[in-house]
C-alpha positions as CSV (number, residue, x, y, z in Angstrom):
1,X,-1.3,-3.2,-3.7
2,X,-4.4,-6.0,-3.4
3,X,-4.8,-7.4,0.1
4,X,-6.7,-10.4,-0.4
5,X,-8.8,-12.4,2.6
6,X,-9.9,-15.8,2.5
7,X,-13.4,-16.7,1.9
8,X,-15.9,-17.0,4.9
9,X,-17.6,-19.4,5.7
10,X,-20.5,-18.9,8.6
11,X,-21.2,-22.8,9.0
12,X,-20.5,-23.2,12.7
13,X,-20.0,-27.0,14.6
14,X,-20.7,-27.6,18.2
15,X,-18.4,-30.1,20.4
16,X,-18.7,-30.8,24.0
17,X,-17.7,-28.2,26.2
18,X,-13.9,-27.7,27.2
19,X,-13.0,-26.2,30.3
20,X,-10.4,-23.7,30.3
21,X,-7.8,-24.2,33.0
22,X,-6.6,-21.4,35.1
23,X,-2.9,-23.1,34.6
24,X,-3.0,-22.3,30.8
25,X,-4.4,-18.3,31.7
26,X,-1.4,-18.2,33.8
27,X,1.3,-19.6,30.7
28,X,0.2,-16.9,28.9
29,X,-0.8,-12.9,29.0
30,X,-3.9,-12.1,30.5
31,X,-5.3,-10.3,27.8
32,X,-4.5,-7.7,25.3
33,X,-3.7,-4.6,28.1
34,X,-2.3,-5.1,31.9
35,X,-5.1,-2.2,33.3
36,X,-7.9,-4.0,32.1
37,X,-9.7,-7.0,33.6
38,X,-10.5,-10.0,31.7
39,X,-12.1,-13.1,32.1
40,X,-11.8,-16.7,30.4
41,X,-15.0,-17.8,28.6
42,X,-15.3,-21.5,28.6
43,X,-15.8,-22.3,24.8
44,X,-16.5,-25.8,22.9
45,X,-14.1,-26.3,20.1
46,X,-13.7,-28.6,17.0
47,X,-10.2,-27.6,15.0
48,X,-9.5,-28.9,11.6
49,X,-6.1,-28.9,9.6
50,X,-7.3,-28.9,5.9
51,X,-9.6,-25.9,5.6
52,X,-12.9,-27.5,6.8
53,X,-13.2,-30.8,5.0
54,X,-13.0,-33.0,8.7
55,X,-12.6,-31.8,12.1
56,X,-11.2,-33.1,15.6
57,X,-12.1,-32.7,19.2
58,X,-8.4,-32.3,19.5
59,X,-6.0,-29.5,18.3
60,X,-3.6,-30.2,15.4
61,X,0.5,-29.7,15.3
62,X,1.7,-26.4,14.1
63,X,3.5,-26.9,11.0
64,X,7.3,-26.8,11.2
65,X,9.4,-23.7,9.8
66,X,9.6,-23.5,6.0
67,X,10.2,-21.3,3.8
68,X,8.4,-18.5,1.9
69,X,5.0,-20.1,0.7
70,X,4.9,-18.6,-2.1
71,X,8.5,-20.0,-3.6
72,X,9.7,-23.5,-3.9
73,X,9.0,-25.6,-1.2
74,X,7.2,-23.2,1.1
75,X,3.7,-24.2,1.9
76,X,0.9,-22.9,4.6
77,X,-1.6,-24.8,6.4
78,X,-5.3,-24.2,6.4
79,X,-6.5,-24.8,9.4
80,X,-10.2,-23.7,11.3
81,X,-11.2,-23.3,14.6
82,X,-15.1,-23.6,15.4
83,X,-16.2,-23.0,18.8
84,X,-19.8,-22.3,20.8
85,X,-20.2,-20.2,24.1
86,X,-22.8,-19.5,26.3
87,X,-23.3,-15.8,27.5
88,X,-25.8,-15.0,30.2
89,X,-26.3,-11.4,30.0
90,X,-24.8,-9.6,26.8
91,X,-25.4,-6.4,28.3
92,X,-22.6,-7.1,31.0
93,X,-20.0,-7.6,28.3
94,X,-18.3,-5.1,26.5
95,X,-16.2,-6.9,25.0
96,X,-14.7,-10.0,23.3
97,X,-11.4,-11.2,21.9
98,X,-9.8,-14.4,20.4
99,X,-6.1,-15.6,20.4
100,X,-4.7,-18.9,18.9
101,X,-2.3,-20.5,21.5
102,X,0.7,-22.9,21.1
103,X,0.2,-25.5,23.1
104,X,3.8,-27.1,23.8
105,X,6.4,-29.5,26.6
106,X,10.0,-28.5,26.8
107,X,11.9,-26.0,25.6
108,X,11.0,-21.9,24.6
109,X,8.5,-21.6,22.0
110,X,7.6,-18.4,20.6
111,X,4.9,-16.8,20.8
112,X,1.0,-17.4,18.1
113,X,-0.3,-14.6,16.3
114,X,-3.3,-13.4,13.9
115,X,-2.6,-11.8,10.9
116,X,-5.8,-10.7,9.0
117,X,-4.2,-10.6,5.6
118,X,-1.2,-12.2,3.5
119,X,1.3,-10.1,5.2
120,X,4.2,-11.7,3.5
121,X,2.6,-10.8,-0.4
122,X,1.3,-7.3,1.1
123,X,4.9,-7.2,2.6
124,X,6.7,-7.9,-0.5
125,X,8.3,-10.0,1.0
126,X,9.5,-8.5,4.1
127,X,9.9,-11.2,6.6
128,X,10.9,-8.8,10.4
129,X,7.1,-8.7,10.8
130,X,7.0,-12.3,11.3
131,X,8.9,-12.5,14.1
132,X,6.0,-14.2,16.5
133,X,4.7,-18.0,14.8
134,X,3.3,-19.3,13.7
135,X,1.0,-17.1,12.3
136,X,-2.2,-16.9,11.5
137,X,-2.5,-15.4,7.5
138,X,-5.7,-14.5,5.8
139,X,-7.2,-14.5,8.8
140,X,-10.7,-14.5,8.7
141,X,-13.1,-14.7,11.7
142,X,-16.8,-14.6,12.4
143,X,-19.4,-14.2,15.1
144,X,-22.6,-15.5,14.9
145,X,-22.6,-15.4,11.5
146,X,-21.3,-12.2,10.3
147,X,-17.6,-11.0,9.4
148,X,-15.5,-9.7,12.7
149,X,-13.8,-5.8,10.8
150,X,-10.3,-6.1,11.8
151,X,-8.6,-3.1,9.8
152,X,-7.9,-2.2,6.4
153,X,-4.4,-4.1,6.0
154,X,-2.4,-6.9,8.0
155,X,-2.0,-6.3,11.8
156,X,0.2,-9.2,13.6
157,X,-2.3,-9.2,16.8
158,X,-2.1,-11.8,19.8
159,X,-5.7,-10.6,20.9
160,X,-7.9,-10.2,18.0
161,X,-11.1,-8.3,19.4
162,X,-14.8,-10.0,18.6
163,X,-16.3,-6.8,16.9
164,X,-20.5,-7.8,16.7
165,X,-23.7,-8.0,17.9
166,X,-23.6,-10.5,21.6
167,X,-26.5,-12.8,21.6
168,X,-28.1,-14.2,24.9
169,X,-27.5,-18.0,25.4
170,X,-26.2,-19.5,22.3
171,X,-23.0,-18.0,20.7
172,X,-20.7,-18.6,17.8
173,X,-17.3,-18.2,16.8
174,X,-15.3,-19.1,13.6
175,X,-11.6,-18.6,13.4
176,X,-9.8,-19.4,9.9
177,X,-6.6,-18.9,8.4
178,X,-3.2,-20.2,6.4
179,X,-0.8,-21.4,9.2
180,X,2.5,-20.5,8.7
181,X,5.8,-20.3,10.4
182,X,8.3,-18.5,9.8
183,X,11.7,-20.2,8.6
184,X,13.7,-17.9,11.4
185,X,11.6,-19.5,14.3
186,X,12.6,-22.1,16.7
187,X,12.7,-25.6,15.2
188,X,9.8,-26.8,17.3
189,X,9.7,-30.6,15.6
190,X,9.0,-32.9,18.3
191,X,12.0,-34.1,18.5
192,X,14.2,-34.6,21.5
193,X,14.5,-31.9,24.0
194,X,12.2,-30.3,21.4
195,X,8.9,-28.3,22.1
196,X,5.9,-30.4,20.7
197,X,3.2,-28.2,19.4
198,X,-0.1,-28.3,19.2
199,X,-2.6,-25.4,18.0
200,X,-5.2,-24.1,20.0
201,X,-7.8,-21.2,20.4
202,X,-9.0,-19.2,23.5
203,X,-11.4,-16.2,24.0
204,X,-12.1,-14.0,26.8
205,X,-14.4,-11.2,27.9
206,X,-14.5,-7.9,29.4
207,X,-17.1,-6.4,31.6
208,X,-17.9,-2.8,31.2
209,X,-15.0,-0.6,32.6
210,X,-12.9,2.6,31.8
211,X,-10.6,2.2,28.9
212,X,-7.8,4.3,27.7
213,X,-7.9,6.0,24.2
214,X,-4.5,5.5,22.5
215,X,-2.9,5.8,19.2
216,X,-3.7,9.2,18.8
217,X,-5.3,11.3,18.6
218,X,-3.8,11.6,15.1
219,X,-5.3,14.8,13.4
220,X,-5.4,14.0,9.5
221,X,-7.0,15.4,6.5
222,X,-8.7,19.4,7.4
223,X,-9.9,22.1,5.7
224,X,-12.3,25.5,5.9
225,X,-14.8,24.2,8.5
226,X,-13.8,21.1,9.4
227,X,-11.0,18.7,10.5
228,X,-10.6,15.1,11.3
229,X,-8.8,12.7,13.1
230,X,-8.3,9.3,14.6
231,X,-7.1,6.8,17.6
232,X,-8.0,3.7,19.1
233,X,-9.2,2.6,22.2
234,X,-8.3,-0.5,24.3
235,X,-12.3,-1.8,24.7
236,X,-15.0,-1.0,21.7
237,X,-16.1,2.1,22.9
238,X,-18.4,5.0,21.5
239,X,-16.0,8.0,20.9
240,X,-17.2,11.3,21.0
241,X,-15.1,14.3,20.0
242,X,-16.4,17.5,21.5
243,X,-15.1,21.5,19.9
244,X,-15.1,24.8,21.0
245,X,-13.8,27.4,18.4
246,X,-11.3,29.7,20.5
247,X,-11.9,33.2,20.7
248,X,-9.5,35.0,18.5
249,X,-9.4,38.6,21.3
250,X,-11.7,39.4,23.6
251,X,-13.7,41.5,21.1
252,X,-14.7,38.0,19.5
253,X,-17.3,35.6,21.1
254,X,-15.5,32.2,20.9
255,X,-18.8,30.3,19.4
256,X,-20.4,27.3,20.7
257,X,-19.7,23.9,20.9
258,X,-19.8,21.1,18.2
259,X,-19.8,17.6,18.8
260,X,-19.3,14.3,16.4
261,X,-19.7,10.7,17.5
262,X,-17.8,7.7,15.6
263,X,-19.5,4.5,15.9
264,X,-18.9,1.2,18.6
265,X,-15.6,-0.1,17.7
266,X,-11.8,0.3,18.5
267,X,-10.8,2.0,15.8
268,X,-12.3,5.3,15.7
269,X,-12.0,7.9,12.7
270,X,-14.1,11.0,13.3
271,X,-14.8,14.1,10.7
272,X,-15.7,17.2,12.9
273,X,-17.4,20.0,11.1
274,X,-17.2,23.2,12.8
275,X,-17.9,26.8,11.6
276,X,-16.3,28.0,8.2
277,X,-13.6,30.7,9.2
278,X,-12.8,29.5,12.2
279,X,-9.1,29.3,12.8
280,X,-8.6,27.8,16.2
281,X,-9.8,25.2,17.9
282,X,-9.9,23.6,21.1
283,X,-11.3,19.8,21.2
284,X,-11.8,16.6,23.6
285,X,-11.9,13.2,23.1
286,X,-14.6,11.0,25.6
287,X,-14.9,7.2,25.3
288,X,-18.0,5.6,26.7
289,X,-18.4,1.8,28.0
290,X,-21.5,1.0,29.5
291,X,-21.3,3.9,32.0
292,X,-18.1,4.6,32.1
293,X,-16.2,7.6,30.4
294,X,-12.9,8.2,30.0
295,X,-11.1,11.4,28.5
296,X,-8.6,13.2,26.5
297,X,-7.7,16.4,26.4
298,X,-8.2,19.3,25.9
299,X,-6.1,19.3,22.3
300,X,-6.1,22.6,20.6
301,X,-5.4,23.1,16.6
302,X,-4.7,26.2,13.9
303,X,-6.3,25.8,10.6
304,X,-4.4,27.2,7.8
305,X,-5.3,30.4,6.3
306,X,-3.8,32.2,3.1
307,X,-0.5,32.5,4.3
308,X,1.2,29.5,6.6
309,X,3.7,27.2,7.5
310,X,4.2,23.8,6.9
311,X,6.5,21.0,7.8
312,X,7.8,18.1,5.9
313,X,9.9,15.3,6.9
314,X,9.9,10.9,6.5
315,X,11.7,7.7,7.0
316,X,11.1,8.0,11.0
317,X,11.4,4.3,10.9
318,X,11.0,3.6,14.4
319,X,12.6,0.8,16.0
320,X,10.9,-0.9,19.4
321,X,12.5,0.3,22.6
322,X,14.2,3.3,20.3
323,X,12.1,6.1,20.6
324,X,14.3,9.0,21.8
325,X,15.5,10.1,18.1
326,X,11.6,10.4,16.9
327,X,10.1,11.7,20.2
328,X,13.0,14.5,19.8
329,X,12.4,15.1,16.4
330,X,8.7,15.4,16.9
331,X,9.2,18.2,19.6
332,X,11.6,20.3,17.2
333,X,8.9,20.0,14.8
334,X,6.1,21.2,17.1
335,X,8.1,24.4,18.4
336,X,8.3,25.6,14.7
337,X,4.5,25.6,14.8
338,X,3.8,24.5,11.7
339,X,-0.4,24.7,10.6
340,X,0.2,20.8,9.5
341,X,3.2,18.8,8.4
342,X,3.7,15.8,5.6
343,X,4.8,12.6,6.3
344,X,6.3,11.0,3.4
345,X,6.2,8.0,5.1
346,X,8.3,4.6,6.4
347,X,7.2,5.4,9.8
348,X,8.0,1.9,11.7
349,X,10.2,-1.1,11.2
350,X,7.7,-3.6,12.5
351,X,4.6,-1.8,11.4
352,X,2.1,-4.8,11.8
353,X,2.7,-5.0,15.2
354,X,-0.4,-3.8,16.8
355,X,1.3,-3.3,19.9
356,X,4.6,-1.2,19.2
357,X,2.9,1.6,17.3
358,X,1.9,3.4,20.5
359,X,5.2,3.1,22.5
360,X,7.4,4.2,19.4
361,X,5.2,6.0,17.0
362,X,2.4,8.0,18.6
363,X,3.5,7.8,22.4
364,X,6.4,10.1,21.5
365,X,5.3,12.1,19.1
366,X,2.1,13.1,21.2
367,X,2.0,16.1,21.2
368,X,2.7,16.9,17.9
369,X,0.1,14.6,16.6
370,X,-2.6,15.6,18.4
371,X,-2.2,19.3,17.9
372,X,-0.8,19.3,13.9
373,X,-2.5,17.9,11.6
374,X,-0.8,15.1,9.4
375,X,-0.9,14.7,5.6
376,X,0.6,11.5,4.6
377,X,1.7,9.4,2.0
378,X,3.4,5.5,2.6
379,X,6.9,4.4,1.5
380,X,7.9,0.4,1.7
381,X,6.7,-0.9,5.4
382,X,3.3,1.5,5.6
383,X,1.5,-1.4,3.7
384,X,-0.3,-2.0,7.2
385,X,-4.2,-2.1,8.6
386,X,-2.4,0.0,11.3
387,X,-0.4,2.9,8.7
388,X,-4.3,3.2,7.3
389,X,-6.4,3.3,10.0
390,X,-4.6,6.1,12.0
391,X,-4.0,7.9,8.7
392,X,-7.4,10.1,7.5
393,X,-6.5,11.6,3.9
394,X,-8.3,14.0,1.9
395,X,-9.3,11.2,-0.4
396,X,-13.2,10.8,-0.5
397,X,-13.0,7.1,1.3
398,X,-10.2,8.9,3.3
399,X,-8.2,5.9,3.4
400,X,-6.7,6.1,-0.3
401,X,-3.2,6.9,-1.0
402,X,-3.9,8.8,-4.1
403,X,-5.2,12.3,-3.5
404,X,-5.3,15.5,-4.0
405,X,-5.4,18.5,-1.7
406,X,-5.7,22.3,-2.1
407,X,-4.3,24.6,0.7
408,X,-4.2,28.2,0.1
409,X,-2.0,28.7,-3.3
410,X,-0.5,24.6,-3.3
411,X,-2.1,21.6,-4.7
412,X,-0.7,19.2,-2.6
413,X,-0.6,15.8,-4.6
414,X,-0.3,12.1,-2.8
415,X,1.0,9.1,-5.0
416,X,0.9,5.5,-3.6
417,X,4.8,4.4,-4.8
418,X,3.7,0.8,-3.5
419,X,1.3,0.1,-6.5
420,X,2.6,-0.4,-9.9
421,X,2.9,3.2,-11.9
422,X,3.6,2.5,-15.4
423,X,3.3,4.8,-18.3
424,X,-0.2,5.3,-19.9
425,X,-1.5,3.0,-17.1
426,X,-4.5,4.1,-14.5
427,X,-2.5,5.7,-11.9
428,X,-0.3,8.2,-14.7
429,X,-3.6,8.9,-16.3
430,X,-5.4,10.0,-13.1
431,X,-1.9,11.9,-11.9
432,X,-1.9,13.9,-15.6
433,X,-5.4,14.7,-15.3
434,X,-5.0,16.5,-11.7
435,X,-1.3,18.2,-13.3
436,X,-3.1,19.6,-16.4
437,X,-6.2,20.9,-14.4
438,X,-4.5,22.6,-11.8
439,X,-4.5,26.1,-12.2
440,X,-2.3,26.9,-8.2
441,X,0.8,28.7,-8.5
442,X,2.4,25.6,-6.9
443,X,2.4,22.2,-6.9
444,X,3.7,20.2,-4.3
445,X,3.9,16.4,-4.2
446,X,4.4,13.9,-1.3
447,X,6.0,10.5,-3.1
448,X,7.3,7.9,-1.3
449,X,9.7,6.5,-3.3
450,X,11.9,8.9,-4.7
451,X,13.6,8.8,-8.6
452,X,17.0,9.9,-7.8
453,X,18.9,9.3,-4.0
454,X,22.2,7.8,-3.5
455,X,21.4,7.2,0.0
456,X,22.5,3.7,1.9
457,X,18.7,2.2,1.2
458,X,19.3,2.3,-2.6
459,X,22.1,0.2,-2.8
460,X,20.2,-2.0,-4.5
461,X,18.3,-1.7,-7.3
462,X,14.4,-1.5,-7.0
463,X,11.7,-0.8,-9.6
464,X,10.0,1.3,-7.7
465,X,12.4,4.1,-8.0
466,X,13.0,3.6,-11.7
467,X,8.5,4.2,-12.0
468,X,9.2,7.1,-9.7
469,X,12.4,8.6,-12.4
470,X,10.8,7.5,-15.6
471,X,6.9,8.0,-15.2
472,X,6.2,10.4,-12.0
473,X,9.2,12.9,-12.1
474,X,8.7,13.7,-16.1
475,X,5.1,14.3,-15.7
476,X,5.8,17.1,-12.9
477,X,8.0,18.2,-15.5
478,X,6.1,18.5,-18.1
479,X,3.4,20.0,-16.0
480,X,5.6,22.8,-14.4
481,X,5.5,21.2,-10.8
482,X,7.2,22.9,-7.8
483,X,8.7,20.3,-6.2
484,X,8.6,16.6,-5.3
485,X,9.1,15.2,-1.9
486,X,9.8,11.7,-0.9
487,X,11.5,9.4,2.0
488,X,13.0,5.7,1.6
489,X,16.5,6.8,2.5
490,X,17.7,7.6,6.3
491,X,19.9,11.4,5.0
492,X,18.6,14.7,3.2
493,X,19.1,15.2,-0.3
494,X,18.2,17.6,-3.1
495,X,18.5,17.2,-6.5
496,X,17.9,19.3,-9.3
497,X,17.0,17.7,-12.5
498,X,17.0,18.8,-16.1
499,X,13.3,20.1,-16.8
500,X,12.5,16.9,-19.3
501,X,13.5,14.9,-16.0
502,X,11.3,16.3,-13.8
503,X,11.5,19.1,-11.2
504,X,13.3,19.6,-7.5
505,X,13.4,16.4,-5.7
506,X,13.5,16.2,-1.7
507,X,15.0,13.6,0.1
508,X,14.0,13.6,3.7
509,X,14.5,10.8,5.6
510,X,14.7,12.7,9.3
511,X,15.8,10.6,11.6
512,X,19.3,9.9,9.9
513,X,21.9,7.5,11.4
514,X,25.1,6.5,10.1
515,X,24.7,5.9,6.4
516,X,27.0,5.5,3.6
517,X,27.4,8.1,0.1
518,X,27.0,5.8,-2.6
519,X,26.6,6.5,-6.1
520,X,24.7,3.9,-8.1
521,X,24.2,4.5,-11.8
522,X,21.5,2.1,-11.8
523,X,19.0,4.9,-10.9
524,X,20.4,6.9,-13.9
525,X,21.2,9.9,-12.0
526,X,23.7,10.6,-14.4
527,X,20.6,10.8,-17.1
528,X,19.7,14.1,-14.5
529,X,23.6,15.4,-14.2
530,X,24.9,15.3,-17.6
531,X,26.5,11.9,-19.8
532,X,27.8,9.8,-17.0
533,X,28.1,9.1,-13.4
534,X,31.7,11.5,-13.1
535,X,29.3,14.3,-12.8
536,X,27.9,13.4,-9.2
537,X,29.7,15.2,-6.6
538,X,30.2,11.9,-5.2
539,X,31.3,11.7,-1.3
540,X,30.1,15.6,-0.8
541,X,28.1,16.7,1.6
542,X,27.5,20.4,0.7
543,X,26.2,22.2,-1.8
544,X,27.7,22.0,-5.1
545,X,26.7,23.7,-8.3
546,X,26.6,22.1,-11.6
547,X,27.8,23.6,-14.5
548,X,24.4,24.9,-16.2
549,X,23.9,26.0,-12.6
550,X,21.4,23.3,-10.8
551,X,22.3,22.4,-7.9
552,X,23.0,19.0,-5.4
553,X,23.0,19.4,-1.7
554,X,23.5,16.7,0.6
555,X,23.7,16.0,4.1
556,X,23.7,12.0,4.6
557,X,23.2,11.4,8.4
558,X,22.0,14.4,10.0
559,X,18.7,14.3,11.6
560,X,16.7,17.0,10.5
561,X,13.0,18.5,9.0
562,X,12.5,20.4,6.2
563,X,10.3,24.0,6.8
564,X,8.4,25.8,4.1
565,X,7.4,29.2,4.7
566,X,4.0,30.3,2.0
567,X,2.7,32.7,0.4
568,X,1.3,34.0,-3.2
569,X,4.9,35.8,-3.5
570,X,7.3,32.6,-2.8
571,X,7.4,29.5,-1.2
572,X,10.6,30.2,1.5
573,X,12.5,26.7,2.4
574,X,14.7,26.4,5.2
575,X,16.1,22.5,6.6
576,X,16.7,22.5,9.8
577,X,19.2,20.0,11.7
578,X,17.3,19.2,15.0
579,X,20.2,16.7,16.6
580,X,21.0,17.3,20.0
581,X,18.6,18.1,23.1
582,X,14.6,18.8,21.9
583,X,14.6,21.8,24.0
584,X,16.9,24.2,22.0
585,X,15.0,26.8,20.0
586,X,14.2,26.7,16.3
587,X,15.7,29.6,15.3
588,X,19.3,28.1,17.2
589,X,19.0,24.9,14.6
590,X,21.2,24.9,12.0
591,X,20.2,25.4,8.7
592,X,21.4,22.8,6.2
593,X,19.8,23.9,2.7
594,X,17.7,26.4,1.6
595,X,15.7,27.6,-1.3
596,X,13.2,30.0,-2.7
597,X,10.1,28.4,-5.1
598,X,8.8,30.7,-7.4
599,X,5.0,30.5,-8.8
600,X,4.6,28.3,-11.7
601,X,4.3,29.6,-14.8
C-alpha cells in the first residue's frame, strides 16, 4: 500500500511576534508526557487556508464535519502554518515539538491532531482512527529548511516532535496539511450554543533532562551473531544498547561486551552484532540527553539453535483501557519459552494513536517482548508509522513486509496481504521464486489474511481473502509448503485443503471473544471440502474428519497460542488454550489441536 505525503515547500514568512498566553497552556495538555517539563516558545505565525497562495495574521475556521474526501461531497482543506522563533542557546534545548490547537467559545470541542499521511486512503477506509479532529492529513513539516522524519506510516499525534538541526537566533518552522474532520465529530458550526473554531499552532521546548525509553524494547529480526531490536523514547535521545554473551557453565568464559549506538531521534532501531555461536545474551538499553542517562534493563535473550521452539499467535487487537486479555496472553506465551514467536498481525484497534500503543500493546506484553524476539507480518489495521517502526524484519531495509527468513530447517516466508497480490503480478513472481529455490525440509508462512475462515470477521466478503485462496494458498501448493498461518479472525481454525488448493491453513486469532460460526460460501471453502457448502461441519467446534481423511478443527472463541516444537525429524504442534489466570503452568493448558508436519518432499 503507497503512503503518499504532500510536497514541501521550505519558503518560510515572518509576522510580528505573538505572545503565547499562559491561559491557553492551561486549556490544553502541557506537552506530550506528564514527567517531563516543557516550556512555551513564543513563535510569530502567518496561517493560510488554501495551500499557500495568501496568508493572514489571523487563524482560519476549521472546516465543518463532512464526509469521506475521497467520495461525493467530501472535501479537505489545505491549510499552512508559517512561523519564526528565536532560540538563545540551542545547546540548552533538547527538544522541540508542534501541535495544531482549536481555538473555540462554548460548548466541548474535541480535541486537533497531526496525521503525517492520508490515514483514511492508507486506512482503507477505516474511520475509528479519526476519532480526534480535525485532523491534520499529509502532514508535512519543516525546520529551517529541511524535512522534520516523522515515521514510516500515519501516526494520529497531538505533539508532533521537531526532529533537526537548532540554529542560534533565527529559527523556522513550516507546518502543512489537508484539514479534515471527521463526519462523527461534534458539529462545531458557529451556530448558537455552538463552539466556533478557529485553527491555530503552538510549539514548545524541552531542556535537557532524563527521559524514559518506552515502546519496547521490541526484539525483532536475529540470527547467528546478531539480533535487533527497537523502542522509542519520550525526548530525542542517543540510544545505546550494551551486550554481554552469558556464560553457558562455569567451564565457559562469558565473553566481552558489545555495544551499538542508534542515532539522535525518538524512534530508535538498533542491529547488535555479537559473536557467532553465542546463544545467550544479556543486554541494556541507555538513553543519553545532554548529560543525562536513563536505563533499561538488564534484558536477556536465547538465540535459536538447530532444534527449538517457536510460538505463533495474531489478532491481539487491543482495545484502550482493555489490556488484561493480551497482558495474560503474553505471560502464557513467555512461560512456554519459546526462542522467538510470530505475530501474524492485527495488533491494535486504534493503531495510529501514538499514545495507546504503550499502555495496551507493549506495556503488557513487556516482558515477552523484550526477552523473545518477534517475527511479524500485518493484517488490516497494522498499516501504521507505529506497526513499522517497532517492527525490525529480516528484510534488507528491515521495514518491508515481504521477506524471507531461514531458521534452522524452516524458511519462514512473510507476505504483505494489504498490497494487491494478483496472479503473474510482482508480488506472486517474487513469492514463486523464493518457493522454487528453497531447498528446507519446511516451509512456513506468516500471511495476514487468510484464504479460508468462517470466523465472525469474514462475514463479509473481502478481496483480500479471495488473493489469499486463489493466488497465495495454490502456490504453497504447488511448491510442497508446510503450512500457512494467518490472523483476521478473533477464534482458532485449521483447515486442510485439497493439495491443488494449497496446504494446512492456521487460523489464530488469540485473544478470542464471543464470536459467531458462520459459514460463507463466498470464500469458496466448499472449492477446499468437496462440491458444496453441506460439506462444512458447520456449527462444530471439534475435530471432524472429512471423508478422504483431511481434517477441520475449530475452536471459535477460546483464547489461545499455537506451539511448534522443531526439529530435522518433525515439526510437533500443540495449541494451547491460555484463558483463565496467567499464572497456571503450560503444561496444565489445555490442548485444543494438534499435529505432526513431516519434511517436504
Amino acid at each position: 500500500m503507497l503512503l503518499t505525503k504532500s510536497a514541501l515547500v521550505p519558503g518560510l514568512v515572518a509576522a510580528a511576534v505573538v505572545a503565547i498566553s499562559a491561559t491557553v497552556l492551561a486549556e490544553e495538555p502541557n506537552g506530550p508526557f506528564e514527567n517531563i517539563k516543557f516550556s512555551p516558545v513564543t513563535v510569530a505565525w502567518q496561517y493560510s487556508n488554501d495551500g499557500g497562495q495568501t496568508f493572514s495574521d489571523k487563524p482560519h475556521p476549521a472546516p465543518p464535519p463532512g464526509p469521506d474526501p475521497r467520495s461525493a461531497g467530501g472535501k479537505s482543506y489545505p491549510f499552512v502554518w508559517k512561523g519564526t522563533f528565536e532560540l538563545a542557546d540551542p545547546a540548552k534545548t533538547a527538544g522541540l515539538w508542534v501541535r495544531m490547537f482549536e481555538e473555540h467559545t462554548g460548548g466541548n470541542a474535541p480535541r486537533a491532531s497531526i496525521c503525517n499521511g492520508d490515514l483514511v486512503a492508507a486506512s482503507g477506509g477505516y474511520w475509528k482512527d479519526l476519532g480526534f479532529c480535525p485532523t491534520l492529513l499529509d502532514a508535512a513539516i519543516t525546520l529551517n529548511g529541511k524535512e522534520v522524519p516523522i515515521a514510516h506510516g500515519p501516526i494520529v499525534q497531538f505533539w508532533v516532535p521537531l526532529i533537526g538541526e537548532f540554529q542560534k537566533g533565527e529559527n523556522t518552522v513550516e507546518l502543512r496539511g489537508n484539514v479534515y474532520t471527521y463526519w462523527g465529530g461534534a458539529a462545531y458550526t458557529g451556530k448558537a450554543n455552538g463552539p466556533v473554531m478557529a485553527l491555530d499552532a503552538r510549539v514548545i521546548s524541552a531542556e535537557p533532562q532524563p527521559c524514559e525509553i518506552f515502546n519496547g524494547p521490541l526484539l525483532g529480526d536475529f540470527g547467528d551473531g546478531y539480533f535487533t531490536l527497537a523502542c522509542r523514547t519520550q525526548l530525542p535521545a542517543e540510544l545505546t544498547v550494551e551486550a554481554k554473551p552469558v556464560e553457558a557453565n562455569s567451564a565457559e568464559p562469558a565473553g566481552a561486551a558489545v555495544t551499538a549506538v542508534s542515532k539522535l531521534g525518538i524512534w530508535h532501531r538498533v542491529k547488535v552484532e555479537v559473536p557467532k555461536g553465542t546463544r545467550q545474551i544479556s543486554y541494556t538499553l541507555s538513553a543519553k540527553v545532554g548529560p543525562h542517562v536513563t536505563k533499561r534493563g538488564p534484558f536477556t535473550l536465547t538465540l535459536p539453535g538447530k532444534q527449538y521452539r517457536f510460538a505463533a499467535f495474531g489478532h491481539a487487537l487491543q482495545q484502550p483501557g482493555n489490556d488484561e486479555p493480551w497482558g495474560a496472553n503474553s505471560k502464557q506465551v513467555h512461560k512456554a519459552q519459546p526462542s522467538f514467536v510470530v505475530n501474524t498481525g492485527n495488533l491494535m484497534e486504534q493503531e495510529s494513536w501514538s499514545f495507546q500503543w504503550d499502555k495496551a500493546y507493549a506495556g503488557p506484553a513487556a516482558e515477552l517482548l523484550a526477552s523473545v524476539p518477534t517475527l511479524t507480518t500485518p493484517c488490516n489495521h497494522d498499516f501504521t508509522g507505529i506497526f513499522n517502526e517497532l517492527h525490525y524484519t529480516p528484510a534488507a531495509d528491515g521495514y518491508s513486509h515481504n521477506w524471507t527468513k531461514v531458521v534452522g530447517p524452516v524458511r519462514f516466508i512473510g507476505i504483505d496481504g494489504n498490497q494487491d497480490w494478483p496472479a503473474g503480478g510482482e508480488n506472486a513472481k517474487w513469492l514463486e521464486e523464493v518457493l522454487k529455490a528453497a531447498k528446507e525440509k519446511y516451509i512456513i508462512v506468516l500471511a495476514g489474511y487468510p484464504g479460508y475462515t468462517s470466523g465472525i470477521n469474514s462475514k463479509r466478503f473481502f478481496p483480500v481473502h479471495l488473493q489469499a485462496r486463489d493466488v497465495v494458498l495454490p502456490l504453497l501448493g504447488k511448491y510442497n509448503a508446510t503450512l500457512m498461518l494467518s490472523s483476521w479472525d478473533p477464534t482458532y481454525e485449521r483447515i486442510e485443503p485439497t493439495p491443488d488448493k494449497g496446504v494446512t491453513q492456521i487460523v489464530t486469532g488469540c485473544i478470542g471473544k464471543g464470536a459467531w460460526h458462520k459459514w460463507d460460501s463466498r470464500f469458496g471453502m466448499h472449492h477446499a471440502f468437496g462440491p458444496g457448502p453441506t460439506a462444512n461441519p458447520r456449527g462444530t467446534q471439534g475435530k471432524v474428519t472429512l471423508p478422504d481423511g483431511r481434517e477441520w478443527v475449530g475452536y471459535f472463541s477460546t483464547r489461545h497460542f499455537c506451539l511448534f516444537d522443531v526439529s530435522e525429524e518433525a515439526i510437533e504442534m500443540k495449541v494451547l488454550a491460555c484463558a483463565g489466570s496467567p499464572d497456571v503452568d503450560t503444561k496444565d493448558l489445555k490442548v485444543i489441536d494438534q499435529k505432526t508436519f513431516k519434511p517436504r518432499k
